[in-house]
C-alpha positions in Angstrom: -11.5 -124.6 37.7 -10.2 -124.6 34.3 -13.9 -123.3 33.3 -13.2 -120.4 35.2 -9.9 -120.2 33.5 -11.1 -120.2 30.2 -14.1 -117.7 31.1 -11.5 -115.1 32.8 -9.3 -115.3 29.3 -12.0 -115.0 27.0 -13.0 -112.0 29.3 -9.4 -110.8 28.9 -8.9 -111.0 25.2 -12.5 -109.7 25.0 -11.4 -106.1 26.9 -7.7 -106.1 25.0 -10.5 -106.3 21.6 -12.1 -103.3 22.8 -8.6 -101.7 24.1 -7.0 -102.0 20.5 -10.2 -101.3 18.9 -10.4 -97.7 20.7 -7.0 -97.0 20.3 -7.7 -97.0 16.3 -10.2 -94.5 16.7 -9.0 -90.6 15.8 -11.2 -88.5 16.0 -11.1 -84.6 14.4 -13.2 -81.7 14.0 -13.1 -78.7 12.0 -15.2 -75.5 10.4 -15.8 -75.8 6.7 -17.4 -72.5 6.5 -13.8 -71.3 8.4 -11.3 -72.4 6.2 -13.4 -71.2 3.5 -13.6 -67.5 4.6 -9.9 -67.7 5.0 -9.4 -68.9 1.4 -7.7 -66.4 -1.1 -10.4 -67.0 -3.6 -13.3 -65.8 -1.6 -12.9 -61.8 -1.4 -13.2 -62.3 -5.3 -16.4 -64.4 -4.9 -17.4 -61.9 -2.6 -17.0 -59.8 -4.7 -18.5 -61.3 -7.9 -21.4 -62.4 -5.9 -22.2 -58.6 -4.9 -22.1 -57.1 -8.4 -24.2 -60.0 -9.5 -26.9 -59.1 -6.7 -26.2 -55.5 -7.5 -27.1 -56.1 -11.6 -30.5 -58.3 -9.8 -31.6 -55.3 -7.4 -31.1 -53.1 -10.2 -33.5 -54.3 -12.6 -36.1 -55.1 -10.0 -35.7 -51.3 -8.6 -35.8 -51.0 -12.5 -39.1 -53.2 -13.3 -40.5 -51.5 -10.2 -40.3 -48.1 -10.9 -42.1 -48.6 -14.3 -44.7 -50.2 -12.8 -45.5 -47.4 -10.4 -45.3 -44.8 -13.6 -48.0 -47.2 -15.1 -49.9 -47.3 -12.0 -49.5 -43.2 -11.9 -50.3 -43.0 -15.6 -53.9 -45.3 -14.6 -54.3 -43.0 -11.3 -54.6 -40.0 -13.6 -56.5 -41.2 -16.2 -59.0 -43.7 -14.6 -61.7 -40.9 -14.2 -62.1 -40.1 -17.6 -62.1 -43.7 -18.6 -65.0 -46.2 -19.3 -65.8 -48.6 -17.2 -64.6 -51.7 -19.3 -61.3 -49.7 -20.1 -60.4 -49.2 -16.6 -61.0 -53.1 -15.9 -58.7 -53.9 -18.7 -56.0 -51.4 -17.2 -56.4 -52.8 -13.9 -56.1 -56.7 -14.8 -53.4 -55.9 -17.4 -51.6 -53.9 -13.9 -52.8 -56.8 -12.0 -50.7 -59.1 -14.0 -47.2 -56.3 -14.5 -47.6 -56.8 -10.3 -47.1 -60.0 -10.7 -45.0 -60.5 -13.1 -42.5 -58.5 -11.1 -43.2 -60.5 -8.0 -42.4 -63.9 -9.8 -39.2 -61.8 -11.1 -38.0 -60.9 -7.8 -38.8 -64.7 -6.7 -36.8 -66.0 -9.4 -34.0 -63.5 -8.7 -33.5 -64.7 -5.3 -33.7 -68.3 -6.7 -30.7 -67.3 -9.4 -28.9 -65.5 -6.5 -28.5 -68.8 -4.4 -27.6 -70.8 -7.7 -25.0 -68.4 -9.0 -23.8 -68.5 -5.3 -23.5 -71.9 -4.7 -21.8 -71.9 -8.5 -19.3 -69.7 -6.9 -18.7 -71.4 -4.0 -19.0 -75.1 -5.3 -14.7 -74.9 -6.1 -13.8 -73.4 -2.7 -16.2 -76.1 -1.2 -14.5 -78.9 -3.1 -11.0 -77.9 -2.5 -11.7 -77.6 0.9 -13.1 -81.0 1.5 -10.3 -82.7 -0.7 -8.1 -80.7 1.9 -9.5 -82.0 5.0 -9.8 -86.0 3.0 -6.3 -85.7 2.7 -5.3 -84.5 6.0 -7.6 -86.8 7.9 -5.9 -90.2 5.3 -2.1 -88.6 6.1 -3.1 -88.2 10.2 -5.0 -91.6 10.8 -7.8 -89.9 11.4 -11.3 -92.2 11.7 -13.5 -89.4 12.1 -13.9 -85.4 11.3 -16.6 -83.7 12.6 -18.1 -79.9 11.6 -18.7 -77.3 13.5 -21.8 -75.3 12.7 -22.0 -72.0 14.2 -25.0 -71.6 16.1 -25.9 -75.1 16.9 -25.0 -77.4 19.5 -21.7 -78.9 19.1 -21.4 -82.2 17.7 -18.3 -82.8 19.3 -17.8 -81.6 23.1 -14.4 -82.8 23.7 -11.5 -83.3 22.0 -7.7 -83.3 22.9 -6.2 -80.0 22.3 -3.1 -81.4 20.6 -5.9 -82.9 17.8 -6.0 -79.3 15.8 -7.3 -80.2 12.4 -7.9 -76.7 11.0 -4.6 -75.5 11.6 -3.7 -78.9 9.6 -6.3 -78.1 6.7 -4.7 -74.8 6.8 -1.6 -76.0 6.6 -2.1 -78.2 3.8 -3.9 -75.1 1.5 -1.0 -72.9 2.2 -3.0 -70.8 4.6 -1.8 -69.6 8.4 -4.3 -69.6 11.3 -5.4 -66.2 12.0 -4.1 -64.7 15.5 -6.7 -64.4 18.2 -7.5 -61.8 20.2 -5.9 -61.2 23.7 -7.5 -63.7 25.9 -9.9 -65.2 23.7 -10.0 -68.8 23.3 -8.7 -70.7 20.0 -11.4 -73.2 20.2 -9.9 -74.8 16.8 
């Protein structure tokens, strides 16, 4: 009899472990890419980032159109040329191609760095945001969302609203939703 005693306790302080174990757990979610597009800062990295594409799609439009007056200056000559001229002309056109196809490569590649250049403050203040709100709210766990995947989180308590804390903290207000649409935040 006292076996069974002894088993039901340990049984009992082994589900009141698990009990106050769960009750530690708070658990948050929250859109980085959100908060960020509501940040003051970003209509001037918007901005920044389209004149910088702006300058890039220029000189390739730029590099492009010369090559096509070279390639209009062979077009009209080639028939009176020699043979071994018109190869050189063609492997020296051959290479302006792709020249300017490496220099539209390497233009998208400076885009994305001078984006995430941009971006990389927003980003950081953000995150220190949601560290701080999650430390000041006992919060164990923040999950993103990520607009068009699954959701890594499918329930949560509606009174657990960490944006609208993140927001709070940056100095930002939720935006109003439309008539009938869901806050989902």
């Amino acid at each position: 009899m006292m076996k069974v005693k002894v088993i039901l306790a340990a049984v009992a302080l082994l589900f009141v472990g698990f009990a106050a174990q769960a009750q530690e757990v708070k658990i948050g979610y929250t859109s980085v890419e959100f908060i960020m597009d509501l940040m003051p800062e970003m209509e001037q990295i918007g901005a920044d980032i389209q004149d910088y594409q702006t300058q890039l799609q220029t000189n390739i439009q730029t590099k492009g159109a010369d090559f096509q007056r070279q390639v209009q200056t062979y077009q009209q000559a080639a028939s009176t040329m020699t043979e071994e001229a018109r190869a050189a002309k063609e492997a020296e056109l051959t290479k302006v191609q792709n020249d300017l196809q490496k220099y539209e490569q390497d233009a998208q590649v400076s885009y994305q760095r001078k984006l995430g250049e941009l971006l990389e403050p927003v980003q950081t203040k953000v995150i220190n945001a949601i560290n701080a709100v999650a430390a000041e709210n006992n919060y164990t766990h923040i999950f993103a969302e990520t607009a068009g995947q699954s959701p890594v989180l499918l329930y949560t308590k509606e009174e657990d609203k960490f944006t609208e804390l993140v927001l709070a903290k940056l100095g930002l207000q939720m935006p109003a939703a439309p008539a009938g649409a869901p806050s989902g935040r």
